[in-house]
C-alpha positions as CSV (number, residue, x, y, z in Angstrom):
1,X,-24.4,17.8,11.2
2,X,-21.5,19.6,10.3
3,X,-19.3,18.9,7.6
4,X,-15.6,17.6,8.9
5,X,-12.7,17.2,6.7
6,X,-11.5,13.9,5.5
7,X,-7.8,12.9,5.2
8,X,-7.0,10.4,2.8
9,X,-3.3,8.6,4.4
10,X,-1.0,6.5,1.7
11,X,1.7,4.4,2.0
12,X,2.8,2.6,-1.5
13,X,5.5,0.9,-2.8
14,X,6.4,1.9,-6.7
15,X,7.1,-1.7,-8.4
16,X,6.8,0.2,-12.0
17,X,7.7,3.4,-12.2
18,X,6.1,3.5,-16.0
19,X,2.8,2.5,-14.3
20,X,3.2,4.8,-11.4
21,X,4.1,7.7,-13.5
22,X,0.6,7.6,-15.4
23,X,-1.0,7.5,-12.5
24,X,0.8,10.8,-10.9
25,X,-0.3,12.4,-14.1
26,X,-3.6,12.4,-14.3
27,X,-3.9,12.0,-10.3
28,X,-4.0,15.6,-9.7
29,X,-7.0,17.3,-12.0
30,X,-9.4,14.7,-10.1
31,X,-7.9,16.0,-6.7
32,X,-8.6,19.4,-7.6
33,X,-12.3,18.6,-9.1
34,X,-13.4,17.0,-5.9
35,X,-11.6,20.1,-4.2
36,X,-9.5,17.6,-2.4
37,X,-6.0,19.7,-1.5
38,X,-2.4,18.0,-1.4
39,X,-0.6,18.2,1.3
40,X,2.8,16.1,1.3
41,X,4.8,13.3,0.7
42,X,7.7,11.8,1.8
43,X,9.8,8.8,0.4
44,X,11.3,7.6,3.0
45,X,9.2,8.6,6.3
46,X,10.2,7.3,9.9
47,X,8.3,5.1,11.8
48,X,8.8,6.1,15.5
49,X,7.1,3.1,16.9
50,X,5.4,-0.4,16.0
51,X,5.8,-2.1,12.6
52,X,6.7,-0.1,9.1
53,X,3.2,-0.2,7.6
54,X,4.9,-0.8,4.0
55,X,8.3,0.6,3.0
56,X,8.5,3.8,0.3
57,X,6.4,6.7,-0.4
58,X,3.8,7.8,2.5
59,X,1.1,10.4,0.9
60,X,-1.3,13.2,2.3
61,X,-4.5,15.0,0.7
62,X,-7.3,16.0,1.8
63,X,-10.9,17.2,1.4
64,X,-13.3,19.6,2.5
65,X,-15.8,17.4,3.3
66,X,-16.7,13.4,3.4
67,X,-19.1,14.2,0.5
68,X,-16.0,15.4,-1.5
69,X,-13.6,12.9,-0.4
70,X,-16.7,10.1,-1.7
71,X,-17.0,11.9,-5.2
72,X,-13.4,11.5,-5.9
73,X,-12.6,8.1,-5.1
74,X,-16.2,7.1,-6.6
75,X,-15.1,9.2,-9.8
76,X,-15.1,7.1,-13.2
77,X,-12.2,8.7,-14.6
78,X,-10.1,7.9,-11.0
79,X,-11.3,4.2,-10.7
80,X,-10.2,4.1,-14.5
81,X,-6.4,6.1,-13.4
82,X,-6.6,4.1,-10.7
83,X,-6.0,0.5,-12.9
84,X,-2.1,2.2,-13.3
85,X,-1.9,3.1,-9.8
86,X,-2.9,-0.4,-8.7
87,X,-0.8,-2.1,-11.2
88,X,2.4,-0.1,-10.3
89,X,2.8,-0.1,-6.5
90,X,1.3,-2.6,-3.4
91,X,-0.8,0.4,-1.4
92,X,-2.8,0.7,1.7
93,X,-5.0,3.7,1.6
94,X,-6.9,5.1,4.9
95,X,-9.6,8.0,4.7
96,X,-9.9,9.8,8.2
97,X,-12.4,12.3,9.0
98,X,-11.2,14.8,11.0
99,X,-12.9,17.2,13.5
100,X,-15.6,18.6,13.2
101,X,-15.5,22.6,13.5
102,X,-15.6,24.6,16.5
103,X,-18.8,26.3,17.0
């Protein structure tokens, strides 16, 4: 089988910034250990159709592979960021594997 990419989708809404803030900190060194890569964010995104899944920030990253993608969010020092994230915002958070390569 051949390793596919895995998107990780956010939508949050920042109830303490203090919290939040901590989080974005420390949030990016575990990206780049699991070789996850960011790719955007937007604070105030459109929803073209159906209901607004929560209102605020919408996030992007991704990684390589669904082995990398596993490692970081099974990572003890991102549960243990995560506490701040979780106690600064209301999130849903939606891993998506993409394609597999063309051969």
């Amino acid at each position: 089988m051949a390793n596919i990419s895995v998107y990780v989708v956010v939508n949050l809404t920042i109830n303490d910034a203090e919290e939040y803030r901590i989080y974005e900190k420390g949030f990016f060194p575990i990206l780049k250990k699991h070789n996850g890569t960011f790719i955007t964010y937007d604070d105030s995104p459109d929803v073209l159709e159906g209901p607004k899944p929560l209102s605020g920030r919408a996030i992007i990253f991704s990684f390589p592979t669904e082995e990398d993608a596993n490692n970081w969010w099974n990572d003890e020092d991102y549960q243990e960021l995560s506490d701040h994230r979780r106690a600064g915002t209301n999130a849903t958070i939606q891993r998506i594997k993409g394609l597999p390569p063309r051969e």
